[in-house]
py3Dmol code that shows the C-alpha trace and the ligand (Angstrom):
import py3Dmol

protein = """\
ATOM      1  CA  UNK A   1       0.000   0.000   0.000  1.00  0.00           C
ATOM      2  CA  UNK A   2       2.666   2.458   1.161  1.00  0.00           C
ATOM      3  CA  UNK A   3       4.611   1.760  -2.033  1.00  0.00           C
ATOM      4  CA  UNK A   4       1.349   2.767  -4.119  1.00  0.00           C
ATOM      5  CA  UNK A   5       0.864   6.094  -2.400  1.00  0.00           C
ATOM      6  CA  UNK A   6       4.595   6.655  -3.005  1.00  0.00           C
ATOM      7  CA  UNK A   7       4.520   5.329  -6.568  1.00  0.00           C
ATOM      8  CA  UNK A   8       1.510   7.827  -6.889  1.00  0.00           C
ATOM      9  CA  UNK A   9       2.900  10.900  -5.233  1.00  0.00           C
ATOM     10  CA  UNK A  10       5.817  10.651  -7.122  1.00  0.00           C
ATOM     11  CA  UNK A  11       3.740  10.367 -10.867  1.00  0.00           C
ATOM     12  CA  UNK A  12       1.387  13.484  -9.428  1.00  0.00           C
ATOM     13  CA  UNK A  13       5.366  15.177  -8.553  1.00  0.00           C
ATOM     14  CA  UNK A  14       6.278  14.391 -12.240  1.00  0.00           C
ATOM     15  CA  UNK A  15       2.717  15.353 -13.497  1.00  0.00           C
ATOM     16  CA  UNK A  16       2.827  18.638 -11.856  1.00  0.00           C
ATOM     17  CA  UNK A  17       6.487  19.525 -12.856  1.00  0.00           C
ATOM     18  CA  UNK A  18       5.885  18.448 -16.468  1.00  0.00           C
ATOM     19  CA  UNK A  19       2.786  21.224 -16.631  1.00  0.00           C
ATOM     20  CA  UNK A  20       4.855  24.004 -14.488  1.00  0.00           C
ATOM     21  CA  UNK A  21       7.761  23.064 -17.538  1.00  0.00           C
ATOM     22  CA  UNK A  22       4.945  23.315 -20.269  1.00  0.00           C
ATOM     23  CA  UNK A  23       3.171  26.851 -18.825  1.00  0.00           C
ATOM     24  CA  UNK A  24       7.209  28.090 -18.569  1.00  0.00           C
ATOM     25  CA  UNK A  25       7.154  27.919 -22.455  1.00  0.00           C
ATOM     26  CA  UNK A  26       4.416  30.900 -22.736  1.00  0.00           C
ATOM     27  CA  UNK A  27       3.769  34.644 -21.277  1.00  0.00           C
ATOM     28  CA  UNK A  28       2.966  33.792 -18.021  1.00  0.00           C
ATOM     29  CA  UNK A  29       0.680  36.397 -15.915  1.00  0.00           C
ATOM     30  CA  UNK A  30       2.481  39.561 -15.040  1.00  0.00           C
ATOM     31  CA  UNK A  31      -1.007  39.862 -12.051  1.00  0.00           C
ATOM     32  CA  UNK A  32      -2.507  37.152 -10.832  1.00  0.00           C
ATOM     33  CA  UNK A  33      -5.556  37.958  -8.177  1.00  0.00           C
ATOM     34  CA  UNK A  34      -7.283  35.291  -6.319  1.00  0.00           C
ATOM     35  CA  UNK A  35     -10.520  35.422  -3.731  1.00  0.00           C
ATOM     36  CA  UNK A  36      -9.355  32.415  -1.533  1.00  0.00           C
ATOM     37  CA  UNK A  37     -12.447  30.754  -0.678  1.00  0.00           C
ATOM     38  CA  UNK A  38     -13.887  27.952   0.788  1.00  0.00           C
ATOM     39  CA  UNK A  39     -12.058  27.404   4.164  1.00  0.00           C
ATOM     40  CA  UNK A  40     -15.157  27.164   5.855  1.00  0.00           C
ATOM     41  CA  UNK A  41     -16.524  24.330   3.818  1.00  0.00           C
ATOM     42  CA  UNK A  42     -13.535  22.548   3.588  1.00  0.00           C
ATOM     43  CA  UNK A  43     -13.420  22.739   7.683  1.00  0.00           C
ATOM     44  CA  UNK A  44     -17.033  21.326   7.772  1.00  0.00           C
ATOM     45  CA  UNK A  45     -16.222  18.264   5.853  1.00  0.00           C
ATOM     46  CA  UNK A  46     -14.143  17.630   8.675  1.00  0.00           C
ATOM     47  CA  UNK A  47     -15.981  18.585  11.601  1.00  0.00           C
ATOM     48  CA  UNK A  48     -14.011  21.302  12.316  1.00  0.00           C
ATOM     49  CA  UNK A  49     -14.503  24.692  13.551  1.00  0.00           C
ATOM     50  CA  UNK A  50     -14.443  27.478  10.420  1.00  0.00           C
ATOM     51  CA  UNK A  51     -11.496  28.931  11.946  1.00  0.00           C
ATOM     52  CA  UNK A  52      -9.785  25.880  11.480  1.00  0.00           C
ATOM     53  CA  UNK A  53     -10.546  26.375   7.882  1.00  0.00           C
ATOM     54  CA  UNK A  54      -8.822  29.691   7.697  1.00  0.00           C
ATOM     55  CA  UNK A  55      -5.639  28.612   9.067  1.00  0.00           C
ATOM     56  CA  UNK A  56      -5.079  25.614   6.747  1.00  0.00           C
ATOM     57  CA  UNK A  57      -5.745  28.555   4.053  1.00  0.00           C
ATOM     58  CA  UNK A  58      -3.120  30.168   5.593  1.00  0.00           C
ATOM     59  CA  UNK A  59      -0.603  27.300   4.803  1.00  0.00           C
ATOM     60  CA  UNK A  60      -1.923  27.492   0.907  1.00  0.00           C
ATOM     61  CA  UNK A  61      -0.925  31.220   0.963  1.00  0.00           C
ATOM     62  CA  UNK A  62       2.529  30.240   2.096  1.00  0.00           C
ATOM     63  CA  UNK A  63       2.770  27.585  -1.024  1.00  0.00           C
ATOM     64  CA  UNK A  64       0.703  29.428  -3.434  1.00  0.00           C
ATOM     65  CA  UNK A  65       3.200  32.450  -3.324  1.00  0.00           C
ATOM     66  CA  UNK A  66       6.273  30.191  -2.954  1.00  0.00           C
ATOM     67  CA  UNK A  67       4.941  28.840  -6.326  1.00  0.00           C
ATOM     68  CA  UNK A  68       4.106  32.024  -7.814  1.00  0.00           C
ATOM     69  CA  UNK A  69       7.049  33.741  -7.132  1.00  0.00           C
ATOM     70  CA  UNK A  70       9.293  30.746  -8.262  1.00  0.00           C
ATOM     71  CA  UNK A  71       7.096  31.488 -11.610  1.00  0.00           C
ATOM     72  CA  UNK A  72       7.997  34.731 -12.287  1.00  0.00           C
ATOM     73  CA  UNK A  73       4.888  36.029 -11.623  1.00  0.00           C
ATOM     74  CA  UNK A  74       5.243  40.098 -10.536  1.00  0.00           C
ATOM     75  CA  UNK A  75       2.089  40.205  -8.533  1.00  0.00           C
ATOM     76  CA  UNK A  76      -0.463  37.812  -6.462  1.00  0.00           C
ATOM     77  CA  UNK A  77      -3.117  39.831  -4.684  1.00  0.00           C
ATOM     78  CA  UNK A  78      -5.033  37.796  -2.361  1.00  0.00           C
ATOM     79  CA  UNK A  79      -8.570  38.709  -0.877  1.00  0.00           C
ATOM     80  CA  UNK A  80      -7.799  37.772   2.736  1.00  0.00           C
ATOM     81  CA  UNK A  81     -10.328  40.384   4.536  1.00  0.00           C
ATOM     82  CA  UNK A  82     -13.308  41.962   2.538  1.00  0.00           C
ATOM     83  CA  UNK A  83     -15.606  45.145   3.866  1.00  0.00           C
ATOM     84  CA  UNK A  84     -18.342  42.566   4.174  1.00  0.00           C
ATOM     85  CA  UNK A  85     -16.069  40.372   6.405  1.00  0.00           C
ATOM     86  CA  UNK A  86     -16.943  42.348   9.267  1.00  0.00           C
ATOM     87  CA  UNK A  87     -20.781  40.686   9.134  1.00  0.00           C
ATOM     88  CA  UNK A  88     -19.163  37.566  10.809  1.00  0.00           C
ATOM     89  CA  UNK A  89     -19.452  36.106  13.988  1.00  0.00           C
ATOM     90  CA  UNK A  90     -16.511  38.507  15.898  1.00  0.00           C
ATOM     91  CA  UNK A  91     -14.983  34.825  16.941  1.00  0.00           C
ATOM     92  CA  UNK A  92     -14.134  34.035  13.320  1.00  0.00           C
ATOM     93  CA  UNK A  93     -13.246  38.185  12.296  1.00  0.00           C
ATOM     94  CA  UNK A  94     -10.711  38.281  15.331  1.00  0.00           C
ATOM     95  CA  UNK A  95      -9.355  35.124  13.727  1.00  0.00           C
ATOM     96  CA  UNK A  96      -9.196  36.556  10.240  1.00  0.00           C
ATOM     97  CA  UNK A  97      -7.594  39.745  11.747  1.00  0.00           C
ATOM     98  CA  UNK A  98      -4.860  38.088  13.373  1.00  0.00           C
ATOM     99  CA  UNK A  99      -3.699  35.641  10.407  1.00  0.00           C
ATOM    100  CA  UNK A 100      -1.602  38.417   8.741  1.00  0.00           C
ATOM    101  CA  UNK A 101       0.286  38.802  12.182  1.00  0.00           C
ATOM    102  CA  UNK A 102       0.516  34.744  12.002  1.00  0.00           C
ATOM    103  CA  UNK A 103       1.529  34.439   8.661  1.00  0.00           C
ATOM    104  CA  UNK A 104       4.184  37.409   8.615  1.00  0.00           C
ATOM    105  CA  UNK A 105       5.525  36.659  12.149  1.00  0.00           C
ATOM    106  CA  UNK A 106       6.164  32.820  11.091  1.00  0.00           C
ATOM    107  CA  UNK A 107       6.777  33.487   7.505  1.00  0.00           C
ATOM    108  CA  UNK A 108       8.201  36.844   6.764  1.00  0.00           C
ATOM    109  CA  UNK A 109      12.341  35.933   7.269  1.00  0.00           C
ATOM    110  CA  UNK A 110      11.193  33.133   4.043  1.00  0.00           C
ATOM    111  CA  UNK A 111       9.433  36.093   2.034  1.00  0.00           C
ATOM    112  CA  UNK A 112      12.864  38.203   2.632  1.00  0.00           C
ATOM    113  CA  UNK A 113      15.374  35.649   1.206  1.00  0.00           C
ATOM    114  CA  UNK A 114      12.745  34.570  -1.638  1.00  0.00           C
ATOM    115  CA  UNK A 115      13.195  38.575  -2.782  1.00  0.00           C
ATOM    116  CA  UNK A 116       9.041  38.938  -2.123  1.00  0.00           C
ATOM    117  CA  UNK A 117       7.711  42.880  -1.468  1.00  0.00           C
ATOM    118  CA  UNK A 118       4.526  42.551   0.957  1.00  0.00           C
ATOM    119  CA  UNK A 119       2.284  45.025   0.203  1.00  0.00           C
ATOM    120  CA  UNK A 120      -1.501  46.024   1.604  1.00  0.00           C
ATOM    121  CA  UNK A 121      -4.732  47.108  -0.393  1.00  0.00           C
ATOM    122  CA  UNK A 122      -7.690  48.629   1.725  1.00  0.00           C
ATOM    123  CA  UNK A 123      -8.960  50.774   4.207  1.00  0.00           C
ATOM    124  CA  UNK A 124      -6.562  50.873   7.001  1.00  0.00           C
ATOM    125  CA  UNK A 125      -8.044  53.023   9.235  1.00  0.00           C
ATOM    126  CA  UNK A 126     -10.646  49.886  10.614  1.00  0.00           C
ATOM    127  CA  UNK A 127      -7.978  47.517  10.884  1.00  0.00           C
ATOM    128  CA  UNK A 128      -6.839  46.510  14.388  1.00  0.00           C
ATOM    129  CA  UNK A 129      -3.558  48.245  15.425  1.00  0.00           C
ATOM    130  CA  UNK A 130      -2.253  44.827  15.863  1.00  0.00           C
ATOM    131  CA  UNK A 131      -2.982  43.705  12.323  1.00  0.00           C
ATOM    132  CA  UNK A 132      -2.044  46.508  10.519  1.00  0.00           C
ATOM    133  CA  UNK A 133       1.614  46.946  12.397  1.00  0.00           C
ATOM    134  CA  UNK A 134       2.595  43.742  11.774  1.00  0.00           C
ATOM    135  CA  UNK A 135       1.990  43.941   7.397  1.00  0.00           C
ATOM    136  CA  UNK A 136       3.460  47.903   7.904  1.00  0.00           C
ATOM    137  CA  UNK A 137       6.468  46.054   9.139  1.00  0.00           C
ATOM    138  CA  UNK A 138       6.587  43.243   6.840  1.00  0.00           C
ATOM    139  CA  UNK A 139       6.095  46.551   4.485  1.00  0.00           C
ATOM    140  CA  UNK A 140       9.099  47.734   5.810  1.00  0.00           C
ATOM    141  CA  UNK A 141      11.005  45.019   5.976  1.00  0.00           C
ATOM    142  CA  UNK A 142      10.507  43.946   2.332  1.00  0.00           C
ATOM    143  CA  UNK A 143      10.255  47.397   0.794  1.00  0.00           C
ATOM    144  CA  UNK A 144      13.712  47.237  -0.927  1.00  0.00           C
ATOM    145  CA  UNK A 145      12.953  43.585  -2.360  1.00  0.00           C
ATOM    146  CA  UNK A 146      12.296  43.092  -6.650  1.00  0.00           C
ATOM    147  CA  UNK A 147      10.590  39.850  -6.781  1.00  0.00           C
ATOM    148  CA  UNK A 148       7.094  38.836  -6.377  1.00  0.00           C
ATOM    149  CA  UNK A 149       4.720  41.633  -4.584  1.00  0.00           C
ATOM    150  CA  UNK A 150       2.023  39.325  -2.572  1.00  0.00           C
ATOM    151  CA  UNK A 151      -0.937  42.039  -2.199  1.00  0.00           C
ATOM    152  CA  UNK A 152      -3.004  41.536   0.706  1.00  0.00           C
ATOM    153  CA  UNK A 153      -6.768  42.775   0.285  1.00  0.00           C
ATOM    154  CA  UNK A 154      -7.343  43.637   3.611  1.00  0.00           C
ATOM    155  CA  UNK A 155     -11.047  45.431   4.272  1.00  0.00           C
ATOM    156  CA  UNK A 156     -10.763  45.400   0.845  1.00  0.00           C
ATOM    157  CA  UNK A 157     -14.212  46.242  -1.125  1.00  0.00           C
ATOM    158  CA  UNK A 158     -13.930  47.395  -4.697  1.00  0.00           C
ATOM    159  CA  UNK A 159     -16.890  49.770  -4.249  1.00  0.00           C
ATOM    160  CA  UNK A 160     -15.401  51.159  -1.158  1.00  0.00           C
ATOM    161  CA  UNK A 161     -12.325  52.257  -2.796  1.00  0.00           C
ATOM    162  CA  UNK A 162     -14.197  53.565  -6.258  1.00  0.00           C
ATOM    163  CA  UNK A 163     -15.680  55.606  -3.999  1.00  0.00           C
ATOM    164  CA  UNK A 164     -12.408  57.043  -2.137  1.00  0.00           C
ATOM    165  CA  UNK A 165     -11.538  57.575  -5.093  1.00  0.00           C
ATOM    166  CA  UNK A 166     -13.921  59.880  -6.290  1.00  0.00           C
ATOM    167  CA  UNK A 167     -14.074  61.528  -3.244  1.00  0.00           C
ATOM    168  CA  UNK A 168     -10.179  62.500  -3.471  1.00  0.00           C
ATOM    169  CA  UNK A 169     -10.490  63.136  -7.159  1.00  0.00           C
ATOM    170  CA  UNK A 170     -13.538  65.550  -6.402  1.00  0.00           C
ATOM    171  CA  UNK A 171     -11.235  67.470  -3.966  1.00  0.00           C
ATOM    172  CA  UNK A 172      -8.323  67.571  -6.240  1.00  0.00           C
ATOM    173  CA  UNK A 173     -11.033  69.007  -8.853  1.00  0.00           C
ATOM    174  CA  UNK A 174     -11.835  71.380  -6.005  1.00  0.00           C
ATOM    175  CA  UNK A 175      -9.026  72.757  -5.180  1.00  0.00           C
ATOM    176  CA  UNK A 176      -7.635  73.360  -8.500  1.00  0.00           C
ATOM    177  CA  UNK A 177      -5.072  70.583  -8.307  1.00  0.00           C
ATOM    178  CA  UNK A 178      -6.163  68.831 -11.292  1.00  0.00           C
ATOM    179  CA  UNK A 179      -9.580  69.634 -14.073  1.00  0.00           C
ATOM    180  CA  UNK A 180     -11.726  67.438 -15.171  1.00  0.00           C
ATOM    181  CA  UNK A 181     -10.867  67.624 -18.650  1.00  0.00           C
ATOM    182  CA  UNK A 182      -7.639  66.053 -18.452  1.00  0.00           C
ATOM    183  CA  UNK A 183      -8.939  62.934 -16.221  1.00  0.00           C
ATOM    184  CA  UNK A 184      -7.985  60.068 -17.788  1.00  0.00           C
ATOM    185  CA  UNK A 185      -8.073  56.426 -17.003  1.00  0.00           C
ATOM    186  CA  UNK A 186      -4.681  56.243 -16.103  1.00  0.00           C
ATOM    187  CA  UNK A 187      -4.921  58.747 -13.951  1.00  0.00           C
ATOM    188  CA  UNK A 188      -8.103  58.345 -12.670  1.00  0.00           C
ATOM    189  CA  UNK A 189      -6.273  54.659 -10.987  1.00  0.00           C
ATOM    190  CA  UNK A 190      -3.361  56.409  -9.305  1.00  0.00           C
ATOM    191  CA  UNK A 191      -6.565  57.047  -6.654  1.00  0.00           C
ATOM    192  CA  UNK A 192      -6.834  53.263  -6.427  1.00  0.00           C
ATOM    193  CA  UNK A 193      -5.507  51.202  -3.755  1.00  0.00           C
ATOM    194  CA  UNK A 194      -3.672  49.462  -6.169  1.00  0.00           C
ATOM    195  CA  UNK A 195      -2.243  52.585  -7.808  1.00  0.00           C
ATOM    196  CA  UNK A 196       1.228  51.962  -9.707  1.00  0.00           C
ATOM    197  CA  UNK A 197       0.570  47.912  -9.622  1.00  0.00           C
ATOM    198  CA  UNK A 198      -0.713  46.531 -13.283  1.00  0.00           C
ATOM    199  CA  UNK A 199      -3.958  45.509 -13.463  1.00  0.00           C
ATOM    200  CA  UNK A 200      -4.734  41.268 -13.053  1.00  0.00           C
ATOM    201  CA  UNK A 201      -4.243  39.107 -16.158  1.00  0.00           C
ATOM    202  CA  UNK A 202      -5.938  36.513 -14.317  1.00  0.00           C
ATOM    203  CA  UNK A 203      -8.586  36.339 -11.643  1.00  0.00           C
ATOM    204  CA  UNK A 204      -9.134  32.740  -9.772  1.00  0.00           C
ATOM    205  CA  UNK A 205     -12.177  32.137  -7.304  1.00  0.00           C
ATOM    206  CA  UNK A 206     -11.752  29.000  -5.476  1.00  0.00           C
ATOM    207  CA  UNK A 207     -14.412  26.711  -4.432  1.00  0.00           C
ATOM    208  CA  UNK A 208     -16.933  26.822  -7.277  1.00  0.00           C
ATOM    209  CA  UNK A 209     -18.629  29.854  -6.523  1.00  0.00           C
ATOM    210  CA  UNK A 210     -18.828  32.166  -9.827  1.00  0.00           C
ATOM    211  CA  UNK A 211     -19.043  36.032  -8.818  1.00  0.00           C
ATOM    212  CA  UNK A 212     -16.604  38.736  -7.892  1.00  0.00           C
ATOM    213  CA  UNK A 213     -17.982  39.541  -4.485  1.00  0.00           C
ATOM    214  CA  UNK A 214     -17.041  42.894  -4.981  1.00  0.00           C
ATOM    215  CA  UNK A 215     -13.289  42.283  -5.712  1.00  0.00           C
ATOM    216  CA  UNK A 216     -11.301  44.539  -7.302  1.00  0.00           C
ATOM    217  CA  UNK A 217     -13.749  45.924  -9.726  1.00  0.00           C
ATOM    218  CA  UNK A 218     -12.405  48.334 -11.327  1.00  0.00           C
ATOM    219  CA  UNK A 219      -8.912  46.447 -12.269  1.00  0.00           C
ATOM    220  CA  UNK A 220     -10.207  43.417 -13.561  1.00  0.00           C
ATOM    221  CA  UNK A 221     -11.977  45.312 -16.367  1.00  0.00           C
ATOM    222  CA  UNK A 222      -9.982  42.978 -18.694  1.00  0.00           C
ATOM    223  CA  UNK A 223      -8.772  39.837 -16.299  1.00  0.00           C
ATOM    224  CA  UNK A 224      -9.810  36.115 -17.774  1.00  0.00           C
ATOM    225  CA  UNK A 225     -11.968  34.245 -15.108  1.00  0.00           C
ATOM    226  CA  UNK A 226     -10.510  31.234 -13.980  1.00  0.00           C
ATOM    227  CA  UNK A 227     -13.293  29.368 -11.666  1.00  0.00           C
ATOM    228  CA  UNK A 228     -12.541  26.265  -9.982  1.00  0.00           C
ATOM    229  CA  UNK A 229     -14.274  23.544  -7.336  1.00  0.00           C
ATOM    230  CA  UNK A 230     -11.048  23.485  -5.540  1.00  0.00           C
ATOM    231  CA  UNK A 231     -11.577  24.028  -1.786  1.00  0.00           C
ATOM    232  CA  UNK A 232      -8.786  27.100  -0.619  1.00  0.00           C
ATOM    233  CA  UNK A 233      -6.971  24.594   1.554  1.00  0.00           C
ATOM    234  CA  UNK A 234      -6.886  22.223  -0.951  1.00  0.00           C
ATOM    235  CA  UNK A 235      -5.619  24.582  -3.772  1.00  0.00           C
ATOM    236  CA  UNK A 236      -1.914  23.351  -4.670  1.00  0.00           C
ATOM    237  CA  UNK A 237       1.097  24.634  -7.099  1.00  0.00           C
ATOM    238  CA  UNK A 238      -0.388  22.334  -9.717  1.00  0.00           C
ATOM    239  CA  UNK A 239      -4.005  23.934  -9.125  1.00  0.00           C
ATOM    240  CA  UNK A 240      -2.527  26.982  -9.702  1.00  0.00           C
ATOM    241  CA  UNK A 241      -0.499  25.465 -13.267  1.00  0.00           C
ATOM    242  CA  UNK A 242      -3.692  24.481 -14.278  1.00  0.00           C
ATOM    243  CA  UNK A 243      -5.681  27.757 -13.855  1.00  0.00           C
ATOM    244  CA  UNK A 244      -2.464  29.481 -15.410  1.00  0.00           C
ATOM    245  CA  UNK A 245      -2.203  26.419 -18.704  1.00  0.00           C
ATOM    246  CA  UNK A 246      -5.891  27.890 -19.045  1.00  0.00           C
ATOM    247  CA  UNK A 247      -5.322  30.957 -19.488  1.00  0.00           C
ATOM    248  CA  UNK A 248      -2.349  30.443 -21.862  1.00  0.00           C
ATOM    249  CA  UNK A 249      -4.646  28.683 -24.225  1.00  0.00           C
ATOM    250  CA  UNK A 250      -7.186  31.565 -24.319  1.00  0.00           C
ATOM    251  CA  UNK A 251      -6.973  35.004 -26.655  1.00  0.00           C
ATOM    252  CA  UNK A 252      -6.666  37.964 -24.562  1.00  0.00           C
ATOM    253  CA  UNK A 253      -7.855  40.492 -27.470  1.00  0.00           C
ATOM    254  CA  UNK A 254      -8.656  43.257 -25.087  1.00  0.00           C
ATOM    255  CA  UNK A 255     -11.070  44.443 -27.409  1.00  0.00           C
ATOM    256  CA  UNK A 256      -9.966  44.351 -30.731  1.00  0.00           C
ATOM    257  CA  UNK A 257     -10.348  41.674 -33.457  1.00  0.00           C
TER     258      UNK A 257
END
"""
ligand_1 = """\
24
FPP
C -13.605 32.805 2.372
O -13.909 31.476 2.737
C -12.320 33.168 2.937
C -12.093 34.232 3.738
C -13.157 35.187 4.121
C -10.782 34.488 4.329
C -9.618 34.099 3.503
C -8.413 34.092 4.336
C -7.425 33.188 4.239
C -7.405 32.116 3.235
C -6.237 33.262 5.091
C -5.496 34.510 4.838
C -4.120 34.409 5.233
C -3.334 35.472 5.429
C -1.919 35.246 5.633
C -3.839 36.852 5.463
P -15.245 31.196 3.551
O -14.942 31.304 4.984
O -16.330 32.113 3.067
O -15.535 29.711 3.143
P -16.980 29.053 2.944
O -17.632 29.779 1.785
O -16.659 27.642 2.612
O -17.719 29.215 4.218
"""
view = py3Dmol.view(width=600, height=400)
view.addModel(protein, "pdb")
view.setStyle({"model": 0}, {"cartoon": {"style": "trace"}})
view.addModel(ligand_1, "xyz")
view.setStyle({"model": 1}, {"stick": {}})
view.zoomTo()
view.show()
């Protein structure tokens, strides 16, 4: 038996690697954004507490931007907290809010020698002190590095920030710093969170749900979809080959013929 689950690991090891080799060959995503979802399901197959759920996804952030990174990929924004978040029981939302601190106090000396920028997308001024010092000084600590920037979305909500964007816009109008004649698209998402980042090539939802949930609206104008049944905790490097051999085989035509 044991030599059948090793004779199968080590086909899925050599299945995996031949499809990482094979999506090498083409342009792979410069932005890849993902709503990680599912941890709560995937912690109720096992009669576990959601929480539990959340943590494991935890561990598939830690692989998932090993893997991207190793890639080549420039960005990986992950939806870890949205403005909706909030509606949970506060059990499961202290949870949530204390992840980042978990991840980044276990994980960050790995994300400095792997050359990975952390960076943070969202309203701030909600966010636990506790939270929001520990990604400033993973922020810090990383600000110099050139590889991958993993993006947290942290009370994140894509109408939320078209909206602080106006409002900043409208005072710039205001005040004479800018007119309204020369607004232009570009310049219209330097007011985004995710000002001076591209925009996603690629947008993955785990767990078989099919919306947006109110992700990044504005920047995925363009993004292919990439839905999948995969549970968060599940999700693995070759899940994430797959979504990326997908996209490879579809024409991006942004419009045009
Ligand atoms: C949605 O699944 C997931 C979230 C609301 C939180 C996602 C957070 C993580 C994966 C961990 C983040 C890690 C770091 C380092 C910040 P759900 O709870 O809605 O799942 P369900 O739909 O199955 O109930």
């Amino acid at each position: 038996m044991l030599k059948k689950i090793q004779e199968w690991r080590g086909k899925e090891t050599s299945k995996s690697l031949s499809l990482k080799e094979e999506i090498m060959k083409h342009p792979i995503p410069e932005h890849i954004a993902i709503i990680m979802d599912g941890n709560g399901r995937w912690a109720k197959k096992r009669a576990l507490p959601r929480v539990a759920g959340h943590h494991e996804g935890m561990k598939t952030v830690r692989k998932i931007t090993k893997a991207a990174n190793s890639l080549g990929v420039k960005v990986l924004t992950l939806y870890a907290f949205s403005t909706e978040n909030w509606k949970r029981p506060k059990l499961e939302v202290d949870f949530l809010l204390k992840l980042p601190e978990e991840f980044l106090g276990t994980f960050l000396p790995e994300l400095i020698e792997e050359n990975v920028q952390v960076r943070l997308m969202g309203n701030k001024t909600d966010l636990p002190d506790h939270t929001l010092r520990a990604v400033e000084h993973a922020m810090d600590q990383t600000k110099e590095n050139t590889g991958l920037v993993l993006n947290f979305a942290l009370n994140y909500g894509g109408r939320d920030e078209i909206l602080r964007a106006v409002k900043a816009l409208a005072d710039d109008v205001n005040e004479n710093r800018i007119s309204s004649d020369q607004l232009t698209e570009e310049i219209f998402s330097e007011y985004l969170f995710s000002n001076l980042l591209p925009d996603p090539d690629l947008l993955i939802r785990t767990s078989g749900e099919i919306r947006l949930s109110n992700f990044m609206l504005w920047q995925l104008a363009y993004a292919e979809f990439y839905f999948t049944d995969v549970l968060w905790p599940d999700f693995n490097e070759n899940n994430l080959y797959e979504a990326i051999n997908s996209f490879q085989l579809r024409g991006r035509r942004f419009g045009g013929i």
